[in-house]
MIKEMI-610486 format. One line per 5 residues: their letters; for each residue z, y, x of C-alpha. Coordinates in nm, 4 decimals. Each point is the difference from the previous one (the first is absolute). Example, Ala and Ser with C-alpha at 12.3 -4.5 7.8 and 13.67 -1.06 7.14 Angstrom:
2
AS	0.7800 -0.4500 1.2300; -0.0660 0.3440 0.1370
This chain:
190
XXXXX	0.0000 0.0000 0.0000; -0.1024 0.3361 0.1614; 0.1774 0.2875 -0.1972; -0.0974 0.3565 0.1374; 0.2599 0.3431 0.0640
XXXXX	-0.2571 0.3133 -0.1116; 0.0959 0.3419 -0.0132; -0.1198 0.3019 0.1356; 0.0109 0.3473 -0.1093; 0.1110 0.1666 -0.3042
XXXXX	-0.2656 0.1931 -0.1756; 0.0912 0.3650 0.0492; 0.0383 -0.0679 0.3897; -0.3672 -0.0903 -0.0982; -0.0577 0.3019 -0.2093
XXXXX	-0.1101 -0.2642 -0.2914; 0.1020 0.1141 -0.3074; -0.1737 -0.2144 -0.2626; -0.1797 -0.3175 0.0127; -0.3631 0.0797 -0.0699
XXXXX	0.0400 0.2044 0.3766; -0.2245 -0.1678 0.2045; 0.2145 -0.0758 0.2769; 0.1489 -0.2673 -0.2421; -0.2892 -0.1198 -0.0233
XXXXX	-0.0469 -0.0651 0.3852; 0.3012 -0.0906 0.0500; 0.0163 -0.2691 -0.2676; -0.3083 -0.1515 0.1358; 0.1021 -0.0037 0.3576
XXXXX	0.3031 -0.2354 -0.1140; -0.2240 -0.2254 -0.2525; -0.2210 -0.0297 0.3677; 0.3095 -0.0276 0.1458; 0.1379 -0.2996 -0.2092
XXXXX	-0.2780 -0.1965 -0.0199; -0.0503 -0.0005 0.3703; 0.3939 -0.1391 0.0295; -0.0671 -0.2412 -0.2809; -0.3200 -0.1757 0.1800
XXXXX	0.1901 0.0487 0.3587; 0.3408 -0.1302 -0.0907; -0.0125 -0.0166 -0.3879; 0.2338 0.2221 -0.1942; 0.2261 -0.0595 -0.3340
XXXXX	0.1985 0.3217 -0.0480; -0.0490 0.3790 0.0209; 0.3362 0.1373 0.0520; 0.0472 0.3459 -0.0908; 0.2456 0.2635 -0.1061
XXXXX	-0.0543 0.2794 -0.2861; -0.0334 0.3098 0.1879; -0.2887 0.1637 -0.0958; -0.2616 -0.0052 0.2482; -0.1028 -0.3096 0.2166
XXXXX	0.2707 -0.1849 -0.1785; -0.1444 -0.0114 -0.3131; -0.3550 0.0032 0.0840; 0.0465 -0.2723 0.2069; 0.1286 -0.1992 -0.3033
XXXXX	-0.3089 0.1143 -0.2637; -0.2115 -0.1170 0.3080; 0.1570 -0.3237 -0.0148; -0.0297 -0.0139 -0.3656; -0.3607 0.0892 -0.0194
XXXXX	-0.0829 -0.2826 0.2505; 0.1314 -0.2361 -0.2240; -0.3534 -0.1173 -0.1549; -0.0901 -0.1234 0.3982; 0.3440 -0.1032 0.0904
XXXXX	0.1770 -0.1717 -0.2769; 0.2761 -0.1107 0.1733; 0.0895 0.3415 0.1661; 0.3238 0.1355 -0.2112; 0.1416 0.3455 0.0442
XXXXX	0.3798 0.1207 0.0307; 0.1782 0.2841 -0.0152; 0.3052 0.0382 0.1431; 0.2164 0.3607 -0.0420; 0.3402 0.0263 0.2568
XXXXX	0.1637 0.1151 -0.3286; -0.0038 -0.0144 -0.3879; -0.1164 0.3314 -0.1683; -0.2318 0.0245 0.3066; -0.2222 0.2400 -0.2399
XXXXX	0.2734 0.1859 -0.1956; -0.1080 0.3561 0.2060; -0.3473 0.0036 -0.0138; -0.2147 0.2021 -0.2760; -0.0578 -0.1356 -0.3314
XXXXX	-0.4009 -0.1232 0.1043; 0.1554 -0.2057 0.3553; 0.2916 -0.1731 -0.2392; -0.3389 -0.1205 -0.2506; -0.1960 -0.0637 0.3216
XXXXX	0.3257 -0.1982 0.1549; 0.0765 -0.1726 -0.3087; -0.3798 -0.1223 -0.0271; -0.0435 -0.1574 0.3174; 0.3017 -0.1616 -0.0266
XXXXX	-0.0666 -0.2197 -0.3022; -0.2843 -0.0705 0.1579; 0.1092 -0.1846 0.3328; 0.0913 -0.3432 -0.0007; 0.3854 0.0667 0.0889
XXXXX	0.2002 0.3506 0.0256; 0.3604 -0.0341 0.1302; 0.2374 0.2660 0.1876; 0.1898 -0.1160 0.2974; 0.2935 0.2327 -0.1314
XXXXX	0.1483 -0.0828 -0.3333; 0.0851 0.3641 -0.0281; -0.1365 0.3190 -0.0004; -0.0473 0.2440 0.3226; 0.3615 0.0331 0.1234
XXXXX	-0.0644 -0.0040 0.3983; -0.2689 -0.0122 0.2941; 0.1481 -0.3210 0.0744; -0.1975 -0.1450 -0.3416; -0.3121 0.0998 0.2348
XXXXX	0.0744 -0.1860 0.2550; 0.0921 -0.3092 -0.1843; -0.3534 0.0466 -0.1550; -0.1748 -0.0635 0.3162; 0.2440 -0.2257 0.1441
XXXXX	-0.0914 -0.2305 -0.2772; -0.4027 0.0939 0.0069; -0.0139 -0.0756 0.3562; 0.2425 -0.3347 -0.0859; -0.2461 -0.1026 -0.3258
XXXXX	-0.3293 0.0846 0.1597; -0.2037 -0.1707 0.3044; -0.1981 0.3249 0.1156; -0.0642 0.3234 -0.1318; -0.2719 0.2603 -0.0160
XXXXX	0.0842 0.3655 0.0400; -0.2226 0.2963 -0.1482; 0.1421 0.2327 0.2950; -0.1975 0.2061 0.2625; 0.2553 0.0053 0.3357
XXXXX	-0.1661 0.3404 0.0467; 0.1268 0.1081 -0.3409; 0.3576 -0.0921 -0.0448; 0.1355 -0.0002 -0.3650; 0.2515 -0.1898 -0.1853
XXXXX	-0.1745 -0.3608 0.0734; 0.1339 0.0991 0.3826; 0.3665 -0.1653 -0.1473; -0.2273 -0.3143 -0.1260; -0.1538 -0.0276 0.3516
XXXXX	0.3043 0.0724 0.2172; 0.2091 -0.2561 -0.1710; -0.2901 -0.2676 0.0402; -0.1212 0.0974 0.3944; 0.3820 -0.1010 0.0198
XXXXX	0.0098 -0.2431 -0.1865; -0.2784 -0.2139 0.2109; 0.2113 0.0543 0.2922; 0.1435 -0.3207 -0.1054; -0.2019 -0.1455 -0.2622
XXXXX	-0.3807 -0.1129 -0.0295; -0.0832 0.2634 -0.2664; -0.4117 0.1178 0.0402; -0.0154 0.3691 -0.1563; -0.3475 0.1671 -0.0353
XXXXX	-0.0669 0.3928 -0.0047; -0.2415 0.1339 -0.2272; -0.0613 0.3364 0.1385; -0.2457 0.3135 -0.0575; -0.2516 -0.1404 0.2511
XXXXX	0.0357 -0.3091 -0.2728; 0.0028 0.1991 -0.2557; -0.3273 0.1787 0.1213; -0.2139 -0.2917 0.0627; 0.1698 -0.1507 -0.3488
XXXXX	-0.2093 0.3285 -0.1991; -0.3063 -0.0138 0.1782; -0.0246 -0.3727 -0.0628; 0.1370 0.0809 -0.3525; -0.2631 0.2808 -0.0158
XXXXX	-0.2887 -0.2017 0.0877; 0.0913 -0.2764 -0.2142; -0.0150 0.2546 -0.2708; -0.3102 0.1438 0.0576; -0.1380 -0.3481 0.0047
XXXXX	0.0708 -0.1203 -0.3505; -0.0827 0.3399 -0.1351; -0.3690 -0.0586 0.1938; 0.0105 -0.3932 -0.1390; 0.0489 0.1167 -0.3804
């Protein structure tokens, strides 16, 4: 069983702001590519996510929206608290509440809601504990809140067999034009 850590950036370090931007769109295709390339390479059961918005979720619709060419690929989402949502606008909570009954298992590592920093860290204690590798949306150049995410992993493999992959803007560049072209094909094909 290969389940896969993904996270990445939230979408205002992004400057994303709704989800017909096309940077979603990019980005959600360079983790379909992404996931299929780990599922013929080492084969791949779970996408492991949180619910921040940004890479978080995306990387869960992606997940979902491969489901047609890999049945067997189930999506979870994990929050490091209950209530993970309670702060967010009224159109996040409906966005939030709609990918969620849409994965195949939500569950919060704390039984409670946000008391402490130390729920955090029990959050990616148990990713890193529950997961066999993870994929990071994160640009070294760029830091941003995924720097925790990566920090606590680079350590981590200090003494653990734990492969983590970067998905940075160079990725992210090559990701649109390919995205771009593809595009422009199957507008030229119809």
């Amino acid at each position: 069983m290969q389940r896969l850590w993904v996270t990445g950036y939230r979408s205002y370090e992004l400057n994303v702001f709704n989800l017909t931007d096309p940077k979603v769109m990019v980005i959600t295709y360079a983790l379909k590519n992404y996931y299929q390339q780990l599922q013929q390479e080492n084969g791949l059961d779970w996408i492991i996510s949180g619910g921040n918005l940004g890479i978080e979720q995306w990387a869960l619709s992606a997940a979902i929206e491969l489901h047609p060419q890999l049945p067997h690929l189930k999506a979870a989402m994990m929050t490091p608290y209950m209530q993970f949502e309670q702060h967010w606008n009224e159109k996040n909570q409906i966005q939030y509440e709609a990918l969620k009954k849409q994965v195949d298992f939500f569950a919060s590592t704390s039984q409670n809601t946000y008391q402490n920093p130390q729920q955090l860290r029990n959050y990616q204690r148990f990713m890193l504990h529950h997961t066999d590798r993870a994929v990071l949306v994160y640009d070294l150049e760029h830091p941003g809140k995924p720097k925790y995410d990566y920090e606590v992993i680079c350590h981590y493999q200090k003494q653990h067999q734990y492969p983590l992959d970067l998905i940075d803007f160079y990725s992210l560049e090559d990701a649109a034009e390919d995205y771009q072209e593809l595009k422009q094909s199957d507008d030229f094909s119809q």
